[in-house]
N, C-alpha and C positions, 0 to 999 in steps of 0.2 A: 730490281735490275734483272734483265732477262741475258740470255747468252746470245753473241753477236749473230745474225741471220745466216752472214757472207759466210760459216764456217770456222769464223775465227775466233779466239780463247778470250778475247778483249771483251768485259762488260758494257753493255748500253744501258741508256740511260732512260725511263720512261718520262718520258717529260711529261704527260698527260694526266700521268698516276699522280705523278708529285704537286703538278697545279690543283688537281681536284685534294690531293691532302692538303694542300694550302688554305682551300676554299673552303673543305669542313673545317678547319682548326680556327680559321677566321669567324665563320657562323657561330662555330660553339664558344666561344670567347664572346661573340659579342651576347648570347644567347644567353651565358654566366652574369653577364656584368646584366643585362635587363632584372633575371631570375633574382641575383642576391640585391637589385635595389628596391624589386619588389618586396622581397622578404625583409629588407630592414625596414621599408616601410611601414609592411604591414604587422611590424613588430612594434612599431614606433621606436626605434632602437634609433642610436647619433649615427648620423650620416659617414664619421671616422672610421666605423666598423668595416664599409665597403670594400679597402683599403686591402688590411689583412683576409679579406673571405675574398679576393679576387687575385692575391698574391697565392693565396693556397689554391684556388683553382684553376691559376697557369702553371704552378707545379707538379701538380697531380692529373691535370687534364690535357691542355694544352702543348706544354714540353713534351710529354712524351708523343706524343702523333708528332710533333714538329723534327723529333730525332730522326728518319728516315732521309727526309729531307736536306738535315746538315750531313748525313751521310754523303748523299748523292752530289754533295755540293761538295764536298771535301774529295771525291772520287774525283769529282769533273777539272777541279783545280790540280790532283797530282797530275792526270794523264796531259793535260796543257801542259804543265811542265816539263814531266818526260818528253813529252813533241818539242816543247822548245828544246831541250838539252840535246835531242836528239836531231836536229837542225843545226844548230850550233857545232854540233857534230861533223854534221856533212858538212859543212860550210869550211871548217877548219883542213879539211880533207883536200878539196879541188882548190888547186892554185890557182888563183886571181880569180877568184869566184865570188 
């Protein structure tokens, strides 16, 4: 999140940054799940295993590049609210409005 351009104390939101960490976290997931079927393959190991060695590698890889992301989304849903509240606001303000 960078500081607003106009001046003001208000966070912005990169929307660019967060698609392209969308984009690697999607590649590297899928790049996990290729890598560990190769490797139980070529373990000849049960196909069960992939299971647990893809559950550990959204935990330890995945999730955390994806944390930035529910950040920014968790930012973007309070300030909507604030604006709603803050509308609601003025609205209760001017009579017959």
């Amino acid at each position: 999140m960078q500081p607003d351009a106009h001046g003001g104390d208000a966070p912005v939101l990169d929307v660019l940054a967060l698609r392209r960490r969308v984009l690697v976290a999607g590649v590297l997931a899928l790049l996990l799940l290729l890598t560990a079927g190769y490797v139980l393959t070529a373990l000849d190991a049960s196909g069960l295993w992939l299971l647990p060695v893809m559950v550990l590698g959204w935990v330890l890889v995945v999730r955390p590049l994806m944390a930035p992301v529910r950040a920014a989304t968790r930012l973007r849903r309070d300030l909507a609210f604030q604006a709603f509240l803050a509308g609601r606001a003025d609205g209760q303000e001017r009579p017959g409005g």
